[in-house]
PAFITI-201245 format. One record per residue (C-alpha): x, y, z. Coordinates in steps of 0.001 Angstrom, whole numbers, plus 500000, padded with zeros to 6 digits. Layout:
<rec east="X" north="Y" up="Z"/>
...
//
This chain:
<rec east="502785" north="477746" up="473832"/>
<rec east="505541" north="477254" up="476206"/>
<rec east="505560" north="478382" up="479197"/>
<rec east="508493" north="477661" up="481588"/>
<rec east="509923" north="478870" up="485949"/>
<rec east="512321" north="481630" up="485511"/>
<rec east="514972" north="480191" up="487758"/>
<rec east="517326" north="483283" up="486584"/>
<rec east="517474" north="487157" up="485730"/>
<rec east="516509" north="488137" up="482119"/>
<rec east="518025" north="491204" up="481064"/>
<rec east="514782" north="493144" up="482017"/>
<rec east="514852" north="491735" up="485297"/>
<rec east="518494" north="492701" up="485682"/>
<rec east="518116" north="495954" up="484386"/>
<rec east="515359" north="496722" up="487176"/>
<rec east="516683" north="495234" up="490221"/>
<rec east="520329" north="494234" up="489635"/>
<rec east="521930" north="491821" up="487720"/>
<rec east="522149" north="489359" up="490682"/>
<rec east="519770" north="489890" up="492334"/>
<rec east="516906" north="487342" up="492336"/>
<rec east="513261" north="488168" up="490918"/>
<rec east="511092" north="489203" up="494244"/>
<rec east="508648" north="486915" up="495628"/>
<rec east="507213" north="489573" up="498501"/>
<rec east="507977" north="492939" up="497802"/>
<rec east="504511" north="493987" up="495390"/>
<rec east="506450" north="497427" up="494387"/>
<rec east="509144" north="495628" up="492653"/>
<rec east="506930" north="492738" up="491221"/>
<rec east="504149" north="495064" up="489705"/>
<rec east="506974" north="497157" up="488186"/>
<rec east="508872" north="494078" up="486520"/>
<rec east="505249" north="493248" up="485376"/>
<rec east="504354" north="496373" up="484214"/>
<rec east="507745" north="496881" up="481407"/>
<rec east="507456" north="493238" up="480843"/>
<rec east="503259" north="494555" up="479438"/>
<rec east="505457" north="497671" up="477912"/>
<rec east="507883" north="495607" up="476222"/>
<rec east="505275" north="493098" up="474701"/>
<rec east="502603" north="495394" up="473759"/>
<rec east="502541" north="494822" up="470526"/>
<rec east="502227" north="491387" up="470562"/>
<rec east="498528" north="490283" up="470484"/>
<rec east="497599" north="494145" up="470271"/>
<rec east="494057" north="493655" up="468918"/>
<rec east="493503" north="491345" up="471426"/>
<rec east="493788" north="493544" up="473672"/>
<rec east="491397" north="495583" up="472406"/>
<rec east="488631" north="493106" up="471263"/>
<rec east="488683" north="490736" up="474590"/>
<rec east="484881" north="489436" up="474032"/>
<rec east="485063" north="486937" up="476668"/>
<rec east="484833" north="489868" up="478863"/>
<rec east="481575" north="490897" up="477712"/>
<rec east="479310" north="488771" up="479517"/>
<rec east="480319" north="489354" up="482961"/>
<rec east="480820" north="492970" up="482013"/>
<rec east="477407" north="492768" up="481259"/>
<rec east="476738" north="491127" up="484845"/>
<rec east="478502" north="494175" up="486491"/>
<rec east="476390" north="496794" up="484806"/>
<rec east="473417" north="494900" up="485807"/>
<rec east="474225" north="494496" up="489391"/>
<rec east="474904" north="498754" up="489122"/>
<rec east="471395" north="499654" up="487658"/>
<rec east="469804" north="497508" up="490025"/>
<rec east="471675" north="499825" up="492725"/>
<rec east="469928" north="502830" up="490875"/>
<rec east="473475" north="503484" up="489165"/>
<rec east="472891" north="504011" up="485841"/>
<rec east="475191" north="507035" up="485972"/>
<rec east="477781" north="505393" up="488587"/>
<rec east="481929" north="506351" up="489095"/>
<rec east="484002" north="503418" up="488156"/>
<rec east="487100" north="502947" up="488532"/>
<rec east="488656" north="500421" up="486289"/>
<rec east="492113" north="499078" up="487796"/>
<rec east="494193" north="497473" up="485423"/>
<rec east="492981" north="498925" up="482806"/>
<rec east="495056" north="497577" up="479723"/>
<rec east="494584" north="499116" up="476148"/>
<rec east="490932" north="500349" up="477390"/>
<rec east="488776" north="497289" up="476021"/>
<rec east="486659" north="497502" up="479320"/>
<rec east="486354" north="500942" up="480052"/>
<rec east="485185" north="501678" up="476290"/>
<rec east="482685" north="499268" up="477172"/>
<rec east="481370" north="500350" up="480127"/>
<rec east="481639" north="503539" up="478655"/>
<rec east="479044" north="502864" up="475766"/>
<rec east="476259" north="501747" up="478628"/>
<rec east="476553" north="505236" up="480086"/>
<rec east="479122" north="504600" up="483024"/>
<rec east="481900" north="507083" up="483806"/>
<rec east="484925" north="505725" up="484329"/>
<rec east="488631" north="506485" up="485319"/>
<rec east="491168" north="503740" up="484239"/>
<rec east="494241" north="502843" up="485994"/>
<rec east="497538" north="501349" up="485146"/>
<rec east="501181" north="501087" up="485843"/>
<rec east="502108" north="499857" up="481999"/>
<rec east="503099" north="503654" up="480417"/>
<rec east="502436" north="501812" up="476829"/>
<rec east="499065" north="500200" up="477345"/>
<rec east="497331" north="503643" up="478678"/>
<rec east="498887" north="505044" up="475535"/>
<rec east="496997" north="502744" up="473787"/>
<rec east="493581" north="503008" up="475978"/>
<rec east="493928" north="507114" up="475252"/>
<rec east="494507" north="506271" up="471316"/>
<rec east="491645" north="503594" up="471440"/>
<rec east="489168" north="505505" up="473534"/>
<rec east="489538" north="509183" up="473331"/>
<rec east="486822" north="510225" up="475644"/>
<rec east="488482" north="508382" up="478377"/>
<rec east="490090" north="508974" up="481285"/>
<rec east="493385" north="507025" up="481741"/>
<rec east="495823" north="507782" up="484767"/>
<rec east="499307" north="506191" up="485792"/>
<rec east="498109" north="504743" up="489040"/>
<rec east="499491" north="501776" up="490535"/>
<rec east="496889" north="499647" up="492313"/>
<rec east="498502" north="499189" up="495828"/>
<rec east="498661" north="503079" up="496483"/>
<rec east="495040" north="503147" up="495766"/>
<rec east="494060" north="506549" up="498000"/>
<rec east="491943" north="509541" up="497014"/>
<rec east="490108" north="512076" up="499207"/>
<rec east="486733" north="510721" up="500777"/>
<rec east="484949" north="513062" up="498392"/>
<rec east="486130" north="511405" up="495295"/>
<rec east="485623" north="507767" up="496349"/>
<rec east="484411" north="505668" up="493395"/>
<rec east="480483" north="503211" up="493550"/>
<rec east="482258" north="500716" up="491559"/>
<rec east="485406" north="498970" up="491026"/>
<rec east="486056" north="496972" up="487949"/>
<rec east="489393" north="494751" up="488028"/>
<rec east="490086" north="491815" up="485461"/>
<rec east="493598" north="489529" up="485679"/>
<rec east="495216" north="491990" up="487938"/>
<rec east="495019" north="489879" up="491265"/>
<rec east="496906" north="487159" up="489309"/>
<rec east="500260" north="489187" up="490022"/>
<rec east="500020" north="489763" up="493258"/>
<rec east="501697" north="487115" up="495818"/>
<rec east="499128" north="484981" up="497388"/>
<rec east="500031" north="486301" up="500960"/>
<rec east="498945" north="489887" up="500022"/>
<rec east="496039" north="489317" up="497897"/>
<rec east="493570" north="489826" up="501020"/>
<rec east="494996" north="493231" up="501876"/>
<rec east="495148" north="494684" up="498844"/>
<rec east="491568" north="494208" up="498393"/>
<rec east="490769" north="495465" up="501780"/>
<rec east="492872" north="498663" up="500626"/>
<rec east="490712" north="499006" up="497943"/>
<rec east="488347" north="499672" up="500205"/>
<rec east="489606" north="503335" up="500839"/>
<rec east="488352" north="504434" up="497519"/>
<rec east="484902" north="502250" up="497244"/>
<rec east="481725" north="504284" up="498728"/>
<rec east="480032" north="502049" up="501132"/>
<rec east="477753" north="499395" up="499844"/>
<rec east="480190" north="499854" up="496532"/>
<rec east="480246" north="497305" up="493986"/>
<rec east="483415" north="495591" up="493154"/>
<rec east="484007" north="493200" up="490380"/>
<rec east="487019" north="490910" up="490493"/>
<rec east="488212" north="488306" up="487860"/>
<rec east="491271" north="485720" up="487965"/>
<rec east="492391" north="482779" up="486445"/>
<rec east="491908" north="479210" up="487847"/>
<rec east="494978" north="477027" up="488104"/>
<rec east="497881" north="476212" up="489680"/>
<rec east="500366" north="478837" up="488182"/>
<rec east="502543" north="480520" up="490867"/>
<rec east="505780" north="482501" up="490801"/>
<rec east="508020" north="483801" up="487635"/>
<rec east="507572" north="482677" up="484522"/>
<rec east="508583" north="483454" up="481036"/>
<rec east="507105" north="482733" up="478202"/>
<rec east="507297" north="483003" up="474028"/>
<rec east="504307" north="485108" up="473826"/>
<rec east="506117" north="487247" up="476460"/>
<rec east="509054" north="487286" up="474221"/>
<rec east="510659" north="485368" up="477151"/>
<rec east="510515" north="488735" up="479494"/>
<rec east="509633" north="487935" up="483193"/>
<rec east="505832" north="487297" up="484317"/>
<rec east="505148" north="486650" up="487946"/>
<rec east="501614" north="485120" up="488188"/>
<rec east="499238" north="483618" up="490887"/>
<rec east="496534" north="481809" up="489787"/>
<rec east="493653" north="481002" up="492139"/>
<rec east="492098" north="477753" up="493579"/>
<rec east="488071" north="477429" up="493241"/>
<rec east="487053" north="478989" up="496750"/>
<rec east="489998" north="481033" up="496937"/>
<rec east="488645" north="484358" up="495644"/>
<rec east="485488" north="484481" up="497677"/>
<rec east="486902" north="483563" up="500762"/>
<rec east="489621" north="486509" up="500139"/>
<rec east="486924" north="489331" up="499204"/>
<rec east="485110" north="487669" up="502794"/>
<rec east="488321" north="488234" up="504580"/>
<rec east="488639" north="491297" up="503015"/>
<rec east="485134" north="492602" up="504452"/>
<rec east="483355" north="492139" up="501298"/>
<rec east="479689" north="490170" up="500634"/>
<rec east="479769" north="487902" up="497818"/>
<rec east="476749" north="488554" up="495266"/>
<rec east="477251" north="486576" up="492479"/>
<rec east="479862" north="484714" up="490762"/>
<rec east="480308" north="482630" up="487143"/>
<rec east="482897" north="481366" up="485572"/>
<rec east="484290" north="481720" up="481759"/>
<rec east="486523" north="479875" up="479292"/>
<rec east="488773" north="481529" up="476712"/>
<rec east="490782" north="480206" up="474274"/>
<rec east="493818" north="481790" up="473066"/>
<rec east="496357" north="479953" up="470368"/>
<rec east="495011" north="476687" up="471015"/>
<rec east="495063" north="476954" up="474842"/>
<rec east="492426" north="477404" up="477515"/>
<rec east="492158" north="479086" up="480332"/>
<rec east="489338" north="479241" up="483020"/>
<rec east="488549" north="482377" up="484773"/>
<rec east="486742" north="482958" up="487549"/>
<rec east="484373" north="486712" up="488193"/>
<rec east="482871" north="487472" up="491342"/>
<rec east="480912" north="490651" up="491848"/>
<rec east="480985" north="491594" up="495668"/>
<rec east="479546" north="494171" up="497727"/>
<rec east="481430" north="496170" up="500192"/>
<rec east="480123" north="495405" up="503805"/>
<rec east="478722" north="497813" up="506016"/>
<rec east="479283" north="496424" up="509325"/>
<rec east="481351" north="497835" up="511680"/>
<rec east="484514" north="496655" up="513879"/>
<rec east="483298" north="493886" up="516002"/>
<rec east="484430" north="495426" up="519206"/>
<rec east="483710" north="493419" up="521767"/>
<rec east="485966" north="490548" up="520282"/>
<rec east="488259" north="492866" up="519360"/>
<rec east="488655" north="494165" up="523271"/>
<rec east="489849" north="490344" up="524133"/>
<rec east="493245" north="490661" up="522361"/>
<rec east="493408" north="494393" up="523753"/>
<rec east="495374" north="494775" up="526994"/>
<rec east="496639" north="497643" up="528643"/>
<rec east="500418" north="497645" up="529546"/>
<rec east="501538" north="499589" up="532816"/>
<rec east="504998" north="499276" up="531873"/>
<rec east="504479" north="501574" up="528521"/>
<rec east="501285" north="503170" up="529763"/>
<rec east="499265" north="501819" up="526054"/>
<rec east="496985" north="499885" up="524774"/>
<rec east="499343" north="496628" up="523351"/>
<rec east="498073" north="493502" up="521896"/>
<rec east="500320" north="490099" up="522434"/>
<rec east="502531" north="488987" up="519791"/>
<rec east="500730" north="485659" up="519362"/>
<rec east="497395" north="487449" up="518728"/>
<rec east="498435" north="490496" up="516546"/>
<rec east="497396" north="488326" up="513357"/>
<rec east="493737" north="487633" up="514533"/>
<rec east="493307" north="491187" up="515644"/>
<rec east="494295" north="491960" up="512197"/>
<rec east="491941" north="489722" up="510895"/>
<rec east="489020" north="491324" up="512315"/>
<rec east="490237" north="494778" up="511156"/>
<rec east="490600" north="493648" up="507735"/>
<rec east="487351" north="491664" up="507699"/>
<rec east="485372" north="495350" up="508785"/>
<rec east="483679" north="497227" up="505948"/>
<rec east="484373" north="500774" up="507174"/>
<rec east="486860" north="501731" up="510045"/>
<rec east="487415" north="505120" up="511823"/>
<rec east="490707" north="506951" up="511323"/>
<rec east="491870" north="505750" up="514845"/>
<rec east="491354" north="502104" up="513954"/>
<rec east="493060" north="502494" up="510765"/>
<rec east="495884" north="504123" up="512773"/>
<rec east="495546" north="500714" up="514864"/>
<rec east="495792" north="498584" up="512081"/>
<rec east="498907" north="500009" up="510905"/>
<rec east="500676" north="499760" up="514155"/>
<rec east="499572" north="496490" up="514389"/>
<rec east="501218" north="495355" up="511357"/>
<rec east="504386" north="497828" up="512914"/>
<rec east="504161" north="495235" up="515742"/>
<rec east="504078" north="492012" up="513336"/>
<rec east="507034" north="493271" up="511601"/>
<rec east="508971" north="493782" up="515184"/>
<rec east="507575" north="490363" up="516218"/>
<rec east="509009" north="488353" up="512868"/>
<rec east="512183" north="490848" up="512122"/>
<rec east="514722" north="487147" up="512896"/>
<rec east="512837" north="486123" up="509694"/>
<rec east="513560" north="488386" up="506580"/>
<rec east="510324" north="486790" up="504806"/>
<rec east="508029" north="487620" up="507819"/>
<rec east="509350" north="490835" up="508257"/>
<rec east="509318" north="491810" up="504507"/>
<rec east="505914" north="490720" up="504962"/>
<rec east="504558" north="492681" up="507467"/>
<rec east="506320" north="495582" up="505988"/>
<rec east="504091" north="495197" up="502569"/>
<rec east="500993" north="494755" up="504525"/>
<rec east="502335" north="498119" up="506497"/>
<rec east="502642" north="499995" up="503549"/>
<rec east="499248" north="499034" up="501753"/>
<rec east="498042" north="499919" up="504819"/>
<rec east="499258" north="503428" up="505016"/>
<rec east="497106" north="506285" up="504095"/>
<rec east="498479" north="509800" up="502837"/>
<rec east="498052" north="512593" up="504734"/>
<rec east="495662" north="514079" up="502225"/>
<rec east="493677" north="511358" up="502408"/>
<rec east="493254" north="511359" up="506433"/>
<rec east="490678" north="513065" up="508043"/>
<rec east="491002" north="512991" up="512031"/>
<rec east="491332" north="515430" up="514582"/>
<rec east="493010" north="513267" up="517323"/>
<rec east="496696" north="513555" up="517701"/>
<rec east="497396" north="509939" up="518472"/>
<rec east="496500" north="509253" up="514809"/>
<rec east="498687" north="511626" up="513544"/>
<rec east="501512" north="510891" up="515670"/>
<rec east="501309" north="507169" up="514838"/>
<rec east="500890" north="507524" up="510842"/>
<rec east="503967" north="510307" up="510977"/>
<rec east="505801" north="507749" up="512901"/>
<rec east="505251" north="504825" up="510537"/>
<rec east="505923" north="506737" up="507083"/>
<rec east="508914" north="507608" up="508883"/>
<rec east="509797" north="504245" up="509545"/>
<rec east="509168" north="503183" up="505513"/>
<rec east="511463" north="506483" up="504983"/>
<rec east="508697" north="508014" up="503141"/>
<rec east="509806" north="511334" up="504593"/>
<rec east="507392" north="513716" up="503029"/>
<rec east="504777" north="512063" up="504202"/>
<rec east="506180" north="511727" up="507729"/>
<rec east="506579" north="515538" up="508024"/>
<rec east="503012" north="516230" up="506847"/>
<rec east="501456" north="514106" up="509475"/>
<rec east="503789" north="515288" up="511878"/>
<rec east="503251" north="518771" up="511104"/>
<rec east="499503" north="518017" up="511357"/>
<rec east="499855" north="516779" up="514998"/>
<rec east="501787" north="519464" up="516048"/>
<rec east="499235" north="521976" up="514970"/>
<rec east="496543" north="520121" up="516830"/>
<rec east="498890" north="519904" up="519931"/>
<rec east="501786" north="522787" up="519946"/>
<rec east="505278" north="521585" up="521822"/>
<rec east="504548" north="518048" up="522112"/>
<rec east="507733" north="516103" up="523011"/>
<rec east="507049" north="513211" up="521359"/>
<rec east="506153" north="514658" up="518220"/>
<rec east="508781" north="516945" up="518049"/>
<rec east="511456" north="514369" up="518348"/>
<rec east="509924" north="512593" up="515396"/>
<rec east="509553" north="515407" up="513214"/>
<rec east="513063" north="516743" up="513990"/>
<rec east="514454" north="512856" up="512524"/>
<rec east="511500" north="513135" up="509387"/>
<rec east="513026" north="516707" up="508418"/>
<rec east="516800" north="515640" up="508595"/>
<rec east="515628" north="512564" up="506380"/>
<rec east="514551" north="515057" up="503979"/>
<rec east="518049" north="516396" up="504369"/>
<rec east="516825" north="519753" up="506039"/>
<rec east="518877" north="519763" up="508547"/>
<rec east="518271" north="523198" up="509611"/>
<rec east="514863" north="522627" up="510469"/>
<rec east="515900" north="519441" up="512035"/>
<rec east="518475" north="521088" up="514197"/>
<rec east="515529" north="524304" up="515455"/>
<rec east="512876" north="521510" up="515955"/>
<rec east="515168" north="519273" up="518430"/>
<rec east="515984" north="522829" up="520192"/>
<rec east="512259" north="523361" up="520258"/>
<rec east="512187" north="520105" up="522137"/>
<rec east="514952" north="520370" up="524452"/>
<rec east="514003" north="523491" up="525907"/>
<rec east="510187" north="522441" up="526557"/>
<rec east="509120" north="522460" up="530117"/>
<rec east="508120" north="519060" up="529874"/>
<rec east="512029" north="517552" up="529808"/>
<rec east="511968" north="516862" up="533632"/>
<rec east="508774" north="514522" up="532467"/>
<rec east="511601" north="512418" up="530338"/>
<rec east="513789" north="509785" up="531262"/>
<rec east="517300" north="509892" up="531166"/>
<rec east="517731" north="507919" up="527938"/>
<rec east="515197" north="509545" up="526180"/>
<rec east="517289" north="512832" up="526630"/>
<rec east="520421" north="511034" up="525598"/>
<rec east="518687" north="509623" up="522725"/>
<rec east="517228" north="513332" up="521779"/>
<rec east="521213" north="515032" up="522499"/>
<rec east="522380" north="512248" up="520440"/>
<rec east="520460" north="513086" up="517422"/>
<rec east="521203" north="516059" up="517599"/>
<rec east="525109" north="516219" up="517507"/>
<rec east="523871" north="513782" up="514738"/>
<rec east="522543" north="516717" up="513058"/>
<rec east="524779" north="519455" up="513701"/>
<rec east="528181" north="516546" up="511960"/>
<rec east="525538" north="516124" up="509006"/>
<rec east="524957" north="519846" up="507919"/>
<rec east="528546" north="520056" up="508492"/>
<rec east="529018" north="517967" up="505741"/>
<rec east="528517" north="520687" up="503574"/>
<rec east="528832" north="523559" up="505925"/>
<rec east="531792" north="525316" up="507236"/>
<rec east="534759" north="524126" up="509761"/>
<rec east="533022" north="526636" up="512262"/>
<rec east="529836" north="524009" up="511840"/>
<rec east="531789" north="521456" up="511972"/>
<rec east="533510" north="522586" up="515476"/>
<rec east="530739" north="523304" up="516658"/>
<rec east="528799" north="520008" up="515817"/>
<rec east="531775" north="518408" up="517862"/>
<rec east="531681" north="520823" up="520986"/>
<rec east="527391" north="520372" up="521080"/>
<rec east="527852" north="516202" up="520674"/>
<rec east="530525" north="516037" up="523413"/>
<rec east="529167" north="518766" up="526125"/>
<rec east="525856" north="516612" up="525729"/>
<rec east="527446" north="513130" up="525495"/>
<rec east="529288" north="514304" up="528944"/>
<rec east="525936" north="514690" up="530671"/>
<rec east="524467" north="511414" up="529594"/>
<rec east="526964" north="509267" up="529092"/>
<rec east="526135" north="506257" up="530624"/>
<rec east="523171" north="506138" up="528406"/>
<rec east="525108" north="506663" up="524727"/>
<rec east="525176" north="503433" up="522800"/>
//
């Protein structure tokens, strides 16, 4: 079969991100969805295969094992990359239930037409999140790790996590080799394929990393049109141990100047480290863990690589808001803050909203939820908010800038609701920007 680097856009690629623009080596969103219509558009090629995969049987078999040992004859899997069903029917048959996940539209087709008593869902697996109640004792995932970039594989399987009950099982196979990067291929009907294959070592010490205890491991050889392939299964538990808190506290400092808790740039990646390498962490040191990355991204932002980077850890990171179960504002604050900084603006205003019930008139919060609502282009509710804010008794608490920052948005707001408003909105977007601007205008940039 030939197999050969795509060193230019196919027409697939250039449909989905531009005819120019070159196939992404960082950003997992637009890789898995390249991947995912490349699986669409190649379906049928191979289709029984797909459905009759036998070398998976016998460390299938391993994984059910390793769940009736645990007393889980009846356990919740959750399948992730699911393909045309092939695994799921089989768990299925040994008395398992199981949800199955995929971004390819075509192959759950065919997993619902194969295996009618299924359950199939459109899920991609880096926005893995689901509410503590529905959290999953297994997680079965074949080939899917191959198409993720090597620097990410590590937090993706810590974000897996989220949705794996503690002491979960999770069951992870890859290919062994020395693929990496696009290819295309014949059997792909020359459509784009990124793939990563692994080194022998490399999975364990990722699920390790990832806060996972290695149980058992084998290895299996398929052959497909003359070719073989080696693959790799290792069936992990998910640790139970806890942030290791006194090491953590070294790379913890308190800053005077901004009156928090900061961590120096040149030890925000092995404070990350022991984050990631935690089996279970409480909502405020998931909140840290974001705003660490948030302070990875600042750190590397000269370097577009780096900072892409740190941005995709950042948003693997990121929990929804119905997924996030804390009563401290701090947490709140600081997830509203980051969504709004990925411009997921929904998001942003439910976390905001959330902190502002648990603390009413909060400056800070305010100010941020004023900028989340006028990114959902509800600039009414952005304009009332920063009111709200400018008239709480807490402004002499504020420095100058900060009120020039807060008078600035809001002439912001007043000229963008003009837009589409009336001249009288418009006028009076001008009059509000420059009576304010007046007052502070040393500070306007």
């Amino acid at each position: 079969m030939r197999n050969k680097l795509l060193t230019k856009d196919s027409s697939l690629a250039a449909t989905l991100i531009g005819v120019y623009a070159p196939l992404p080596l960082i950003d997992l969103d637009k890789i898995l969805t390249i991947v995912a219509d490349t699986y669409d558009y190649t379906a049928s090629v191979d289709d029984e295969k797909q459905f009759n995969d036998s070398n998976l049987a016998e460390p299938l078999e391993t994984f059910a094992q390793l769940l009736r040992k645990q007393h889980k004859q009846r356990a919740h899997v959750l399948a992730i990359s699911c393909g045309a069903g092939w695994e799921a029917n089989f768990l299925m048959a040994r008395g398992f239930d199981i949800v199955g996940i995929d971004t390819s539209a075509e192959m759950l087709r065919r997993a619902r037409n194969r295996v009618p008593g299924g359950k199939f869902q459109r899920v991609s697996m880096q926005n893995l999140q689901v509410p503590p109640e529905e959290t999953f004792e297994a997680i079965w995932s074949t080939r899917t790790l191959i198409h993720v970039p090597p620097a990410l594989v590590v937090d993706v399987l810590a974000s897996w996590k989220r949705v794996l009950k503690p002491a979960g099982i999770l069951g992870v196979g890859v290919n062994i080799g020395e693929r990496n990067g696009w290819e295309t291929s014949e059997a792909l009907s020359e459509q784009p394929m990124f793939y990563h294959y692994f080194a022998d070592g490399e999975l364990e010490e990722a699920l390790e990393a990832a806060g996972y205890q290695v149980v058992e491991k084998a290895y299996v050889t398929s052959k497909s049109n003359a070719s073989e392939s080696r693959n790799c299964f290792v069936f992990a538990q998910r640790s139970d141990t806890s942030l290791d808190k006194t090491t953590y506290s070294q790379y913890v400092q308190y800053d005077e100047h901004e009156k928090r808790r900061t961590v120096q740039p040149e030890d925000l990646e092995s404070a990350i480290a022991l984050l990631l390498h935690a089996g279970s962490l409480t909502p405020g040191e998931q909140a840290n863990l974001c705003l660490l990355y948030d302070q990875l991204a600042l750190r590397d932002r000269t370097d577009e690589n780096r900072y892409k980077l740190a941005a995709q850890k950042l948003k693997l990171r990121l929990q929804t808001p119905e997924t996030l179960v804390s009563e401290d504002l701090d947490v709140w604050l600081a997830m509203g803050d980051l969504h709004l900084k990925l411009a997921q603006y929904r998001q942003a205003v439910s976390c905001l909203e959330r902190a502002l019930r648990l603390r009413p008139n909060h400056f800070a919060t305010l100010v941020h939820l004023s900028q989340a609502y006028a990114g959902l282009k509800n600039f009414d509710k952005a304009i009332a908010t920063t009111h709200v804010a400018e008239h709480l008794p807490e402004q002499s608490q504020i420095s100058d800038e900060e009120r020039a920052e807060l008078f600035h948005a809001l002439g912001h707001f007043y000229i963008d609701r003009s837009l589409s408003g009336t001249n009288e909105a418009s006028v009076q977007a001008v009059s509000y920007t420059h009576l304010r601007a007046h007052e502070t205008d040393s500070y306007l940039v």
